[in-house]
N, C-alpha and C positions, 0 to 999 in steps of 0.2 A: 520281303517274301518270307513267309514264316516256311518253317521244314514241312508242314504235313504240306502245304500246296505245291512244293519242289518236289516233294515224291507222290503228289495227285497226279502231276502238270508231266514229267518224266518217269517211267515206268523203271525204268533202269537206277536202281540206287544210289551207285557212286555216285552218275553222273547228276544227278537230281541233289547231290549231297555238295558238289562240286559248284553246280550253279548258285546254293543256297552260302554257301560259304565266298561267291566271288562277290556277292549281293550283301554280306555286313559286313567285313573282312575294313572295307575302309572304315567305315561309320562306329565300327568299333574300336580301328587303331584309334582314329581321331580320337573318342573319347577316352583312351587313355592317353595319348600323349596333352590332350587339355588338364585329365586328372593328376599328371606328373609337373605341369608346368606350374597348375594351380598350389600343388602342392608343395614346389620347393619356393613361392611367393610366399606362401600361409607362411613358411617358418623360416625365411631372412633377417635376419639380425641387425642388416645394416638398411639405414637410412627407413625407418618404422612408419613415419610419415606418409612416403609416397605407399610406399607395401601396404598400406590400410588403406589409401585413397585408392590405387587400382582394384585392390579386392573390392571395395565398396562397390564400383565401374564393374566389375566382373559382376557381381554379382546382381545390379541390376538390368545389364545390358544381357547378359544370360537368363535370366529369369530364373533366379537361384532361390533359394528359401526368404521366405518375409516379406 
């Protein structure tokens, strides 16, 4: 739900501001807690191997760049 239709849709701001924020609040933690997890993968030190072959898996099962 984009913001101008939360304040189309409910005449009352907060509450229209409220609704818009319970609506990507998840989808947006999600994609940081994926972007922090991807992230301490990317720079592991230990065992290089697997850490290249999951990122490879990541990033074709996510449909990542290339």
């Amino acid at each position: 739900m984009a913001p101008a239709r939360a304040l189309t849709a409910t005449p009352d701001v907060p509450a229209a501001l409220r609704a818009y924020d319970r609506a990507r609040r998840p989808v947006t933690q999600r994609l940081v807690r994926t972007a922090r997890l991807m992230n301490r993968m990317a720079h592991a030190r230990r065992l290089p191997g697997l850490r290249n072959a999951v990122m490879r898996t990541a990033v074709k099962v996510g449909g990542g760049p290339g």
